[in-house]
N, C-alpha and C positions, 0 to 999 in steps of 0.2 A: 255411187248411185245418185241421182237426180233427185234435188225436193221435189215434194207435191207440186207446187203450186207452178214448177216450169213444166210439167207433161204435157199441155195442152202446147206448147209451141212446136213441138217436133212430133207430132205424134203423128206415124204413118198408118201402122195396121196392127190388129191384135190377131193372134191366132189361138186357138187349142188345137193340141198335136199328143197325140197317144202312143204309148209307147208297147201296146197290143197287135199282136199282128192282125186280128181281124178288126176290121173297121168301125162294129157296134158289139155293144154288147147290153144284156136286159139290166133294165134300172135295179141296181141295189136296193134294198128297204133303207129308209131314212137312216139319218142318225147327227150327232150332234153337229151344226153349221161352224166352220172356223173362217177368219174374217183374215183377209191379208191388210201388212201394213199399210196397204196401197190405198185401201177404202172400198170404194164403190167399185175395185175391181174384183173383189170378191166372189167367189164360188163356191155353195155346198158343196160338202164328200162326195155322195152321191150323185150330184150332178160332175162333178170331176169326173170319180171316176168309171160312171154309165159313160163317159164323153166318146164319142166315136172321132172322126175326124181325118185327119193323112195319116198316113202310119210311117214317121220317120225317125224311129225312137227306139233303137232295136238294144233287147235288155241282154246281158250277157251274163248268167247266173249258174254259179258252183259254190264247192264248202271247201273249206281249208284248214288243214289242220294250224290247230292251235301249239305253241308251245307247253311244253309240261307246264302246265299246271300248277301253283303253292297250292297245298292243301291242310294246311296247319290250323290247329285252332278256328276252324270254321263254324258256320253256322248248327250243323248238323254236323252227327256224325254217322258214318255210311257203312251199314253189315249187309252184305247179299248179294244173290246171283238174278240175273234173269238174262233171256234169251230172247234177241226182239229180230223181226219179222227181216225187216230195212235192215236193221244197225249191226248185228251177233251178238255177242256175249259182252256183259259188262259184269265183274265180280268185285263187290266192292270188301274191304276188312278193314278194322278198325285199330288203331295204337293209342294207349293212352296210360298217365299217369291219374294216382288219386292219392287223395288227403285225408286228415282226420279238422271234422269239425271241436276246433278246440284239444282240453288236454283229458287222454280216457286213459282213468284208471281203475284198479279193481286192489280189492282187501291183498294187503301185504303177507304173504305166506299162504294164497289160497289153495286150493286142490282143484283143476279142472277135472271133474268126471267124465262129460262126453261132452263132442260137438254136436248137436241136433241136425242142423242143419248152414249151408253156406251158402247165400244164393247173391248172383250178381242179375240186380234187374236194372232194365235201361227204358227210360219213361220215349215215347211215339211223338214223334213229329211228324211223321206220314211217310209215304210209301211212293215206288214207282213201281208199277207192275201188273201181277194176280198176289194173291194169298194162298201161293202151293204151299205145302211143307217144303222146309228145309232143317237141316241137320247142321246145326252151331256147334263151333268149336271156341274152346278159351284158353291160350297158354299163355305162360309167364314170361317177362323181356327179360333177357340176359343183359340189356341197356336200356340207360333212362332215353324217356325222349324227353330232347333239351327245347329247352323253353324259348333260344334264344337263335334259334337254325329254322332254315327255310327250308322246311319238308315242300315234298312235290308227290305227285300221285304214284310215284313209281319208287317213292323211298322206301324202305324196311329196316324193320330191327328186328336185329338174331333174337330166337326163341330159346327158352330152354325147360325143360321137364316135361311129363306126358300131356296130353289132352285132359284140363280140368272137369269137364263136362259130366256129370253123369249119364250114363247112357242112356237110364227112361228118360231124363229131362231132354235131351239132345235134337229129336227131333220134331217139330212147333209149327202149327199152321199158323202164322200170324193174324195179329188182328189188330188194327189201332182204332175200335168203337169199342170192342167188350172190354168191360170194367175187368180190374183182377181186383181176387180177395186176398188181401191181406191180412193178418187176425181173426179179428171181428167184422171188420171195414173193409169197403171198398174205394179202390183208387184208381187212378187214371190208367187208362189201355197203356200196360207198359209188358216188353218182353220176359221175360224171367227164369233165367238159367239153375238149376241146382248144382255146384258143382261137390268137388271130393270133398269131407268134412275133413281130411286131414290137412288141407291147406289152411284153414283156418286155426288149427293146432299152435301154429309156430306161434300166430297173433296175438292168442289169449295169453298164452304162455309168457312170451315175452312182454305185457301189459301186467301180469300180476309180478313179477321182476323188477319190474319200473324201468325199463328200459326207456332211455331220455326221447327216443326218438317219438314217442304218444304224450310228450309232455305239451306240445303245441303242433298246429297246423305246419309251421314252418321248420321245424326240427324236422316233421316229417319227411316233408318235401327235402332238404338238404342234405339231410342223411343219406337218404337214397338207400330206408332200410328195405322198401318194398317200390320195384323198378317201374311196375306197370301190367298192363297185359295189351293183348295183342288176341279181339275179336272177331271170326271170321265165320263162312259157314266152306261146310265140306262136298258140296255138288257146286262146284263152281261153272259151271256150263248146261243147267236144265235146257231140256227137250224146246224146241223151238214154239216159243207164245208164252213160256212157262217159266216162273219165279218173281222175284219183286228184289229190286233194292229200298232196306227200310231204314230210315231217318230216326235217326235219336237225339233229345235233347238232354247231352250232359252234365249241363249247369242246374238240371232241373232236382227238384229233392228227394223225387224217386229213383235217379239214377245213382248207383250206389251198391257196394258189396256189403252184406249185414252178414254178419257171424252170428245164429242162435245156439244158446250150451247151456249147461248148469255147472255151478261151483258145489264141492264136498260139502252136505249139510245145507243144502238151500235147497228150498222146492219150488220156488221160481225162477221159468228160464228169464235167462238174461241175453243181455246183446249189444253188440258194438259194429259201428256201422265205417267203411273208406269212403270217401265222397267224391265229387272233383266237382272242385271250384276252380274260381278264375287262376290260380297260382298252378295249374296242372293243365301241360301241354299235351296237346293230343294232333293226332293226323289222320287222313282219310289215306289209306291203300287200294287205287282202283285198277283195275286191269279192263281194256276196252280191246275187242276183237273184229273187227271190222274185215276180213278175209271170206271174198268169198260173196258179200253180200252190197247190195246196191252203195251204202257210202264210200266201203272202198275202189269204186267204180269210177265214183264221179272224185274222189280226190287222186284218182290215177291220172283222170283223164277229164280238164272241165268241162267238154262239149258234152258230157253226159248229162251234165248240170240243166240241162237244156231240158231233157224230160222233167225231170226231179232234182233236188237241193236239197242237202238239210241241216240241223244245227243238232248236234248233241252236245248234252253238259260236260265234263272234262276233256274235249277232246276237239271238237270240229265245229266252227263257225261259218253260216253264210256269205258268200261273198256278189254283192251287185254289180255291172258294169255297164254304164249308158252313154257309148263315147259318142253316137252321135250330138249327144248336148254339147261338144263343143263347137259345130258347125254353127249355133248361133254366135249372131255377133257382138262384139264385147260390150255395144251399146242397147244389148238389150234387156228392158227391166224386165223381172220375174214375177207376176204377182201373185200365181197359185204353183206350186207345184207338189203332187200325192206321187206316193207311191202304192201301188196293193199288192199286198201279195198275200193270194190265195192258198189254204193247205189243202192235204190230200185224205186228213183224219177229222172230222168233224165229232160237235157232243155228240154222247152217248156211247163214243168208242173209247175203249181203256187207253190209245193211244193219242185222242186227241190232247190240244196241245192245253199244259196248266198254265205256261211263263206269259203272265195277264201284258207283260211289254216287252221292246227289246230297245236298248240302246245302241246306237248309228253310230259307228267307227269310221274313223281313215288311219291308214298307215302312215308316218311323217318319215321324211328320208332317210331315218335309223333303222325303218321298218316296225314300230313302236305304234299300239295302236293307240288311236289318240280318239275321246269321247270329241261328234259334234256337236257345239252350244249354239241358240239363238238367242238372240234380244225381243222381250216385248217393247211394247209404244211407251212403258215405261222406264226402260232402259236397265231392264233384271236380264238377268242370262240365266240358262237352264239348258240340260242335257238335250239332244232332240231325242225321243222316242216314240217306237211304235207301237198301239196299243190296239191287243186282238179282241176284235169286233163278232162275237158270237150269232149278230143279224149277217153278218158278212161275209162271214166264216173266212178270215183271213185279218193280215195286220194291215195297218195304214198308218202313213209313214209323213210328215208335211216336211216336206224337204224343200221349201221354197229360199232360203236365205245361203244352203248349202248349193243349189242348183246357183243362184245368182253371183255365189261367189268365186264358182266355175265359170260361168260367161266370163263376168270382169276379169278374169284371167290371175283373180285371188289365192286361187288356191290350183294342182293341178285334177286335174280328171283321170282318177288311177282306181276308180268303186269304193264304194263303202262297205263294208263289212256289221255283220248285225251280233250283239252281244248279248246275255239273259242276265240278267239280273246279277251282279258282282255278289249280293248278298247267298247267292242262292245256286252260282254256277260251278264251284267248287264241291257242293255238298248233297246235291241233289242227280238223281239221273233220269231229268226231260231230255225229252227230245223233240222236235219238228221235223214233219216234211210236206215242204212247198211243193204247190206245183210249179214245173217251169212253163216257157213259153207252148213249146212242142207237147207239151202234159194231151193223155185222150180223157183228159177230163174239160167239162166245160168252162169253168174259171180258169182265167189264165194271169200272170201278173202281167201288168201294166203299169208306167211312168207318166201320168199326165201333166202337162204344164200349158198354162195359161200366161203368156208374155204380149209384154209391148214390145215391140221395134222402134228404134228411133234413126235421124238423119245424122 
């Protein structure tokens, strides 16, 4: 790329050129000004992308499936069904080990009398969906999950003994705003299973024994006297519009199986709780259905992509293509270039979209998707992403340094692909859909760029 201070020698013409098929479109509402390296050749969003101009910029937009997936030890972890409009079914279940905080023990020679009560609750991190009823189930792993393997969405471990679950507790309208009472007190919106009191039999039992493996956190774990469980719900397919996949936070202090009982001669219950800390591996089990319904449409086929596009969490990523950008020529500087791209769920709809950005991919010749970086004037690098604009209703995307390193014949011209959040796309189940160019909606996406030509 040319310094500043030689542009004024060769400078022929500047154009703006939109990548919209119709020639104008009405001024977006403001929003924040970004400035190109270039200086004064600068362009508000806004003015970007209101730009009207020639139309020689033709976008070529589908979704792709994603390889499976890791879904180990993530951020969340994922129980539930729902049934979505665009997507079909997604059913998410849960695998995981727990611990014991520190070492629990209980008077040497004691009498368990009864178990009161065994409840496994799991503290909220939020939800994708409605809040229908669903019917949870909890059985036992017949194997540990190892801590040290690269589970993927479609991995399992064998089960073994009946459905823990009590059947009044079983089936739960969730909620992650109402408080639950616990004792006396109240705590955080957390789900809360009752299961059989004889599962808890073995624990007490074997704690007033002294069996070594309650002697510490890490005996537990290595012993491997208690494998795990394996959390799912039993309508794995609700009625179309219907269910929620709901998010839990593992690591948190509510999430945890507490055994309530009394011991021979005591008249207070007592109670000892499994936990799961950072030393217990866990995984998300999701099954994604797409048969039948618009994504598997346009990943059969990408000209479908052209009405509609979209991105869902485990499973399918947006894919952009703007080959006319290579018709310019090698010598030409970029100095603005947006990309917009309009959805088709706006607020106030349970489907519009939560993932607040997305990060811009390319494939490198392994097929390896690769994050793109830019430089500021101060010579920092940072991921490019696009961040959705709720006055806009759609993302915007500054592709100016990725577009320029296409011209220069940098890099090649094969689309970018858009990614959600690494922290959040394993564990969560958003979705988007874009309009495409052909959408009978009136936002359409569009590529606008602002270049010099040189001699």
């Amino acid at each position: 790329m040319m310094k500043l201070n030689n542009l004024h020698k060769n400078w022929r013409k500047a154009f703006i050129l939109s990548a919209c098929f119709v020639l104008a479109l009405s001024i977006l509402p403001s929003c924040k000004k970004t400035s190109s390296t270039l200086g004064t050749e600068a362009l508000d969003v806004d003015a970007l992308i209101a730009a009207g101009g020639v139309d020689n910029f033709q976008l070529l937009t589908s979704s792709v499936l994603l390889d499976t997936v890791r879904s180990d030890n993530q951020t969340f972890g994922t129980i539930g069904a729902y049934h979505d409009p665009k997507f079909g079914t997604v059913n998410a279940s849960l695998y995981t080990r727990f611990s014991i905080n520190g070492q629990l023990s209980l008077p040497a020679g004691a009498t368990l009398t009864n178990i009161d009560s065994v409840v496994l609750s799991l503290n909220y991190g939020g939800y994708y969906g409605e809040f229908d009823p669903q019917t949870f189930e909890v059985y036992q792993l017949a194997d540990i999950v190892q801590s040290d393997f690269a589970y993927r969405i479609n991995s399992s471990i064998p089960t073994t003994g009946p459905n823990l679950v009590e059947p009044a507790s079983a089936t739960q309208k969730p909620s992650t705003v109402d408080s639950a009472f616990v004792g006396v007190g109240k705590r955080a919106p957390q789900l809360r299973l009752r299961l059989d009191t004889n599962f808890g039999t073995s624990f007490v039992n074997d704690i007033i024994a002294g069996n070594s493996a309650f002697s510490n956190s890490e005996n537990f774990i290595n012993s491997n006297y208690f494998k795990g469980l394996k959390i799912n719900v039993a309508n794995p397919s609700p009625a179309v519009g219907k269910g929620a996949v709901l998010y839990f936070k593992l690591g948190n202090a509510d999430t945890k199986i507490t055994i309530y009982f009394k011991l021979l001669g005591e008249t207070t219950p007592r109670e000892v709780s499994l936990v799961i800390d950072n030393k217990c591996a866990d995984f998300n089990h999701v099954e994604v259905n797409n048969t039948g319904y618009p994504l598997a449409n346009v990943l059969a086929n990408p000209l479908n992509g052209q009405a509609e596009f979209y991105s869902q969490n485990f499973n399918a990523i947006p894919k952009i293509e703007f080959p006319s950008v290579s018709n310019l020529s090698a010598k030409t500087v970029i100095n603005n270039a947006l990309l917009y791209l309009p959805v088709a769920y706006q607020t106030g709809n349970i489907y519009s979209p939560n993932l607040t950005s997305l990060a811009v991919c390319y494939k490198d010749d392994e097929g390896k998707l690769r994050l793109i970086t830019r430089t500021n004037s101060a010579g920092a690098t940072s991921f490019v992403t696009g961040s959705y604009s709720n006055t806009q209703k759609g993302y915007v995307f500054d592709l100016r340094e990725y577009i320029q390193d296409i011209v220069s014949l940098n890099k090649q011209n094969k689309g970018i692909y858009l990614l959600p959040n690494q922290l959040f796309y394993n564990c969560t189940a958003d979705r988007i859909v874009f309009n495409g160019q052909s959408t009978a909606y009136k936002t359409k996406p569009k590529l606008v760029i602002k270049y010099t030509e040189f001699k």
